[in-house]
C-alpha positions in Angstrom: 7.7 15.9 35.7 5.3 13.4 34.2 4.8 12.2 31.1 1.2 12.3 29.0 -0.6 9.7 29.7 -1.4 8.8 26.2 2.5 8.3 25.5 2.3 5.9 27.9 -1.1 4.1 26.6 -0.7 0.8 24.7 -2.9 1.4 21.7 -2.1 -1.3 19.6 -3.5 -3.5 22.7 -6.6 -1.6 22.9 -7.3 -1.4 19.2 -7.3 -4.9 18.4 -9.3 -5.4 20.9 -11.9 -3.4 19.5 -11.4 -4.7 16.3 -11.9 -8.0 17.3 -14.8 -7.0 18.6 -16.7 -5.8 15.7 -15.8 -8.4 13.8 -17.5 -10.9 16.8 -20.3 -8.4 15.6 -20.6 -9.4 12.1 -19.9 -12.7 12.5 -23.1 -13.2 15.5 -25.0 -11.4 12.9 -24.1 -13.6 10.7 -24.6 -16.6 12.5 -28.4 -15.5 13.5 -29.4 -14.3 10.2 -32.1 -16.9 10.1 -32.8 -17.6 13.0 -35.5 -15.2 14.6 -35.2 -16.3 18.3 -31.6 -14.9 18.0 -32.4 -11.9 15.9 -31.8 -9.4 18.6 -27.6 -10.9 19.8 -26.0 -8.7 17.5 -27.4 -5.5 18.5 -26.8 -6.8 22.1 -23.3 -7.5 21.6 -22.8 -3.9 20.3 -24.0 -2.8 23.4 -22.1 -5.0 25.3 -18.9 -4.0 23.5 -19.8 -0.3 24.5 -19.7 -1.1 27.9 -16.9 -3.2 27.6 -15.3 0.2 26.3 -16.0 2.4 29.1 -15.2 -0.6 31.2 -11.9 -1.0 30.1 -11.2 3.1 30.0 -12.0 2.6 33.7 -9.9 0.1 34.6 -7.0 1.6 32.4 -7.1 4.9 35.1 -7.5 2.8 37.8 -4.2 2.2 40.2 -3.9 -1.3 39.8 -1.8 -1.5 43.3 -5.2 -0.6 44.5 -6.1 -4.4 43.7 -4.2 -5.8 45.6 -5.6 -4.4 48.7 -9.5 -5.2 47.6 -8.3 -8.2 47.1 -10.0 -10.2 50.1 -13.4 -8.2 49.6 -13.4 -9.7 46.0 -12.8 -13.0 46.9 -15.5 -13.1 49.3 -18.1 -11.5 47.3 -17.0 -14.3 44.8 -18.0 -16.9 46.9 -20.9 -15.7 47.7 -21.6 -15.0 43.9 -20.7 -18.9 43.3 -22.5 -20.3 46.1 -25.9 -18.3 45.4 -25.9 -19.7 42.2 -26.1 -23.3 42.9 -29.4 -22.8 44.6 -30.5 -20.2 43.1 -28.8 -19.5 39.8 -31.0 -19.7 36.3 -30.7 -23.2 34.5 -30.0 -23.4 30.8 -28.6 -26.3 28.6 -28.3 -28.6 31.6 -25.9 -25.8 33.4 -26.8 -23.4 36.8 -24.3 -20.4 36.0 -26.3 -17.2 35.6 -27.8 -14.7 37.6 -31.3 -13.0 36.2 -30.5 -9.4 36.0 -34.2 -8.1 34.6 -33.5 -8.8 30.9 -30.0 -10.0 31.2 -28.2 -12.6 32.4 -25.0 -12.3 34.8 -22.6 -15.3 35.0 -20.5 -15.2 38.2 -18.1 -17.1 37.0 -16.2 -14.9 34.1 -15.4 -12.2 36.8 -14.3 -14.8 39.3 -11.3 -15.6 36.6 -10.3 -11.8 36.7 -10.4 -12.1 40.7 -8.6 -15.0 40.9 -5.7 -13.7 39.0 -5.7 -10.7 41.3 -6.1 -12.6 44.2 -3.4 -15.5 43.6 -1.1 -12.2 42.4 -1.6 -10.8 45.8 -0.8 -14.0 47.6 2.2 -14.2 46.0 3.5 -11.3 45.9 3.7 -10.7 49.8 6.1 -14.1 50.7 9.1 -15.3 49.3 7.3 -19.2 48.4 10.3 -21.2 49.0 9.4 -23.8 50.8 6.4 -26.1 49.0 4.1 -26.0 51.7 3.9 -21.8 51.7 1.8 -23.3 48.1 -0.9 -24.5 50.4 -2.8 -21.1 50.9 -2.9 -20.0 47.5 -3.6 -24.0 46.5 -7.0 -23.5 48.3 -7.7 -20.2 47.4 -8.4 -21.2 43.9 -9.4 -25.0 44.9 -12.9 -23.4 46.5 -14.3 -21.1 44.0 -12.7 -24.1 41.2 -15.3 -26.9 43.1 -17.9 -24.5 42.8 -17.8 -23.8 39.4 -17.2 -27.4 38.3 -20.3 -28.1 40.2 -22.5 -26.0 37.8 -21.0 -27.9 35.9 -18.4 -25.7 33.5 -15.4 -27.5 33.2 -14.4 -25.4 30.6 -13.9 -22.2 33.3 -12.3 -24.5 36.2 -10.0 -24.8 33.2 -9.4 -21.3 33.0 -8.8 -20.8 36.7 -6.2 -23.2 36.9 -4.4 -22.0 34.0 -4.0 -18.5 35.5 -2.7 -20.4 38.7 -0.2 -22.3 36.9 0.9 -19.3 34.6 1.8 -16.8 37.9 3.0 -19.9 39.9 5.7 -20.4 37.3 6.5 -17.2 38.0 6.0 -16.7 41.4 7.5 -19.8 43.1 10.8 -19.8 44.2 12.3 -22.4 42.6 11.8 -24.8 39.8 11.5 -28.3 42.0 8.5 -26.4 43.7 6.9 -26.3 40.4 7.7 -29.8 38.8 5.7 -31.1 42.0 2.6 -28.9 41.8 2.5 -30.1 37.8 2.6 -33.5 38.9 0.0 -33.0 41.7 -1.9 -31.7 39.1 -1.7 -34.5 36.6 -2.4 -36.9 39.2 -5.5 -34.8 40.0 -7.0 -34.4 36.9 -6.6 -38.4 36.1 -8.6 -39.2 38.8 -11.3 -36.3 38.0 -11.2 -37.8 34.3 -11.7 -41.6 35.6 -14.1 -40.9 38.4 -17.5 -41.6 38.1 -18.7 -39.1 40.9 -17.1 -35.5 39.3 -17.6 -35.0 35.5 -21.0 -35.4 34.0 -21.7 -38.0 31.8 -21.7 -35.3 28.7 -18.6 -34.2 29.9 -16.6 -37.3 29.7 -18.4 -38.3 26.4 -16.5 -34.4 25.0 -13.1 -36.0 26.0 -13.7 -39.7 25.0 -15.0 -38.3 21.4 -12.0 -35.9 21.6 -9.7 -38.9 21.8 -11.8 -41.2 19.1 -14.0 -38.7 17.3 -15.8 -41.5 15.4 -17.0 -43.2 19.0 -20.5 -40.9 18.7 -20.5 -39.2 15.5 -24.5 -38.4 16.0 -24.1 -38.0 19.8 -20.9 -36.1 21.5 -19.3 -35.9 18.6 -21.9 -34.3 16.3 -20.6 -30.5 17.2 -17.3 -31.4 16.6 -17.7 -33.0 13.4 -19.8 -30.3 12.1 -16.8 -27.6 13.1 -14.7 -29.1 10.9 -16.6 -29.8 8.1 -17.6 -25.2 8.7 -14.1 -24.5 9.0 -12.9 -26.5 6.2 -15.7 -25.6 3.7 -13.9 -21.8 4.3 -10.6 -22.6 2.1 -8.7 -19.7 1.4 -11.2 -16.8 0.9 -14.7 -18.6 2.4 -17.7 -18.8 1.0 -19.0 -14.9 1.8 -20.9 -13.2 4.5 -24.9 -14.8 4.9 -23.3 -17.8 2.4 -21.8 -20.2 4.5 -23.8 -23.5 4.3 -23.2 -24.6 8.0 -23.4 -21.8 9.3 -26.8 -20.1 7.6 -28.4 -23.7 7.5 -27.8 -23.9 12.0 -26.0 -27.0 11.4 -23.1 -25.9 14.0 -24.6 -25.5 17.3 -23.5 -22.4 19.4 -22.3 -21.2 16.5 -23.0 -17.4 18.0 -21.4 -18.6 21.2 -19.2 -21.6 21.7 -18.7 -22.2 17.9 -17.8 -18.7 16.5 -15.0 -19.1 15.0 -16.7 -21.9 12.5 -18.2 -19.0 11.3 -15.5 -16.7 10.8 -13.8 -19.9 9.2 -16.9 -20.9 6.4 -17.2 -17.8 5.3 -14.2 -15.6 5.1 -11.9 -18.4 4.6 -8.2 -19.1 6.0 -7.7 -15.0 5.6 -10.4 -14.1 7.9 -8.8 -16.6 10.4 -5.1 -15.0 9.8 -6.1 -11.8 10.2 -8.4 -12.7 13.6 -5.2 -15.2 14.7 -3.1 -12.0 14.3 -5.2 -9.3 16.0 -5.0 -12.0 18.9 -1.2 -12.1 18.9 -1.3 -8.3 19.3 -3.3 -8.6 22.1 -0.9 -11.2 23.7 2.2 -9.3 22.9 0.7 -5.9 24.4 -0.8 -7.8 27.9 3.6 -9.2 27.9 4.9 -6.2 27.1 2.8 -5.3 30.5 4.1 -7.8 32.0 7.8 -6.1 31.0 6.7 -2.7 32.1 5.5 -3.9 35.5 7.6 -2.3 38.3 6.8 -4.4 41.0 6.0 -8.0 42.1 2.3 -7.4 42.2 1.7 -6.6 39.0 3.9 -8.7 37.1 2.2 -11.8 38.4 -1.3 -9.8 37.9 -0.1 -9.2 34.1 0.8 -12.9 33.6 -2.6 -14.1 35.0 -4.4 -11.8 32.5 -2.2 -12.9 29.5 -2.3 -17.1 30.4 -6.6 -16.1 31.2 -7.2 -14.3 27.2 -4.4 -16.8 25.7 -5.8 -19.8 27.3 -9.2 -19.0 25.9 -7.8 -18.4 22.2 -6.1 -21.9 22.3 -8.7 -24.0 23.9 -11.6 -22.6 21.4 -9.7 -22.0 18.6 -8.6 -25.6 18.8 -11.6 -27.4 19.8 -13.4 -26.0 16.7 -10.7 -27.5 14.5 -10.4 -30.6 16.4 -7.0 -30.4 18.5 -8.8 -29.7 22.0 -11.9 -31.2 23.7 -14.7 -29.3 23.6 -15.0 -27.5 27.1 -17.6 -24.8 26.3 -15.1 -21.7 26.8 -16.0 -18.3 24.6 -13.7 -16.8 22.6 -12.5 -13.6 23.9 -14.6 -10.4 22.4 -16.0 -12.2 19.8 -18.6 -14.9 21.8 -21.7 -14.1 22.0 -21.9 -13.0 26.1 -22.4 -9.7 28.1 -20.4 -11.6 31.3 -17.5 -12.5 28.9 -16.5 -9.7 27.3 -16.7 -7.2 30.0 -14.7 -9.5 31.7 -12.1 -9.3 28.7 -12.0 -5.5 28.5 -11.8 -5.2 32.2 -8.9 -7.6 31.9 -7.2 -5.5 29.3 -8.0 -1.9 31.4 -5.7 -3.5 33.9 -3.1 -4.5 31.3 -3.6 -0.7 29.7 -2.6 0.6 33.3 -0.4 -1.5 34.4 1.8 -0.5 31.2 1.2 2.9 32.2 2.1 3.3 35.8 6.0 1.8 34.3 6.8 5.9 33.7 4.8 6.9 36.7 6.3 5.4 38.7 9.9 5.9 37.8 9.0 9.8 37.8 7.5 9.7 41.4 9.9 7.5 42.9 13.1 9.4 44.1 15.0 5.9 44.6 15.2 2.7 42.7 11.8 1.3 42.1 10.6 -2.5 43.1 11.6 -4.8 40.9 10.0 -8.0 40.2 10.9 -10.6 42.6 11.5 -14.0 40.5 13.2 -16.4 42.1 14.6 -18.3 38.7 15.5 -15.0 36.7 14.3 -16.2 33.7 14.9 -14.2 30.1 11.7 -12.0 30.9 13.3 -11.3 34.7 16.4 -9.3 32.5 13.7 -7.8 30.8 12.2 -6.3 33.5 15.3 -4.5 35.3 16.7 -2.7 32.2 
């Protein structure tokens, strides 16, 4: 026998997502009450969110086994994606990252995190990775499509990747040492990326160097963060109202529909707004773990812990640039930013978490045996988890 599905479905994951969601609605109304050019984002983003709906019903009834078998097509297609756009991609703010789809705009590059994840998962998930150089393959599966994106430039998303490689490394190495060395590599990496004249761009390095002095260019780099905290303070407890915040209705936060939205969520509805948003995300972070607890097989726990370090990554980098503990890197915040790419990304990301939570009784109802169990070669806490 088999159980109903919706017994199985992880609501409280898939309604805070929507809920998050509308209020990314209000709050993009909000922030382009005044400003005419940027009239129309709201309604768009209520259309995106409908997509992003049926996207993630989809993806929640999709096998997400079936993944890891498309996962070379996807990774190619990628590429190819990431490659057009640096000759033909559309240019805005000094970046190439979108594709002109008629009216809209496509940007490669929030997909490629979601095939990344699966990818690295799938690499993964077919050796046992106990020896440090079996890290080479998956290394420079992510390494290409990385380059390519931080030759857009967008940090902020190279960022994103790497994060989703470290998280289901953790978990998918073999043993500890293996790990200390690829965090070190790393380190040593990103100092010379930092230091070198011939990677960032000069805007770029002026985000970290205000991030580290924030009174080196208060007019220049350092304007938008400056700005974010004066929104987010001006909030206190209860903000300032809806269409009342100073900053926010005056345009003196830029991207504050993009980028910048939670300044407007902090001006004007106050530390509770914030609370309430900073615990709708935690929902969404314990339901995409507790997929990672229901997975029944090697595959889709890594998968699940990709998805969880991509959405949590995102909440801690924009949260925290806004208020002034993270550079600013230019990465949305997840089903609230402004952006059709973004946050069909997000609700494709949660679909897979849905099903992945999902196929936990399927499979112990179709299988006559013992299903797979997670292979993790240090058996952390979540490892016990996982076989009870």
């Amino acid at each position: 026998m088999d159980r109903p599905w919706y017994r199985s479905f992880e609501w409280s994951l898939a309604i805070a997502c929507v809920l998050i969601t509308l209020i990314g609605i209000v709050c993009i109304y909000s922030a382009t009450f005044h400003d005419a050019a940027a009239a129309t984002e709201a309604k768009k983003q209520a259309v995106y969110g409908l997509m992003g709906l049926g996207l993630m019903a989809g993806f929640a009834f999709v096998d997400y086994r079936r993944w890891q078998r498309w996962a070379l097509p996807l990774y190619l297609v990628m590429l190819v994606l990431l490659a057009f756009i640096l000759f033909k991609g559309n240019t805005a703010h000094g970046a190439v990252r979108w594709i002109a789809l008629g009216p809209f705009q496509f940007q490669p590059s929030e997909p490629a995190k979601l095939i990344i994840a699966i990818v690295v998962a799938a690499l993964l998930a077919r050796g046992t990775y106990s020896r440090i150089q079996d890290l080479f393959v998956p290394l420079l599966v992510v390494a290409v499509p990385a380059l390519l994106v931080l030759k857009q430039p967008d940090l902020g998303t190279t960022l994103v990747l790497l994060a989703i490689l470290t998280a289901q490394l953790y978990f998918g190495v073999a043993n500890l040492l293996d790990f200390a060395i690829y965090l070190v590599t790393g380190a040593v990496a990103a100092t010379y990326v930092i230091t070198s004249e011939k990677i960032l761009k000069p805007f770029q390095k002026a985000r970290l160097l205000v991030f580290l002095d924030p009174k080196l260019d208060p007019q220049g780099a350092g304007y938008s963060l400056n700005q974010s905290k004066i929104a987010v303070g001006n909030g206190g407890l209860f903000g300032k109202g809806l269409f009342h915040g100073t900053q926010t209705q005056l345009n003196f936060v830029p991207e504050h529909s993009t980028d910048f939205i939670f300044t407007v969520l902090g001006e004007e509805l106050g530390f509770a707004g914030a609370f309430v948003l900073l615990a709708l995300y935690a929902v969404v972070i314990v339901g995409g773990v507790r997929a990672m607890y229901a997975a029944r097989d090697h595959f889709g726990f890594l998968l699940a812990a990709g998805l969880v370090a991509m959405i949590f990554f995102h909440i801690l980098v924009n949260v925290g640039m806004t208020i002034g503990i993270m550079p600013i890197t230019g990465i949305p915040l997840p089903f609230m930013s402004y952006g059709g790419s973004a946050i069909l990304t997000d609700y494709a990301a949660i679909g897979i978490l849905l099903n992945i939570a999902m196929q936990k009784d399927r499979l112990i109802f179709e299988q006559t045996g013992e299903p797979e169990r997670p292979r993790i070669g240090r058996k952390p806490l979540a490892a016990r988890a996982l076989v009870r």
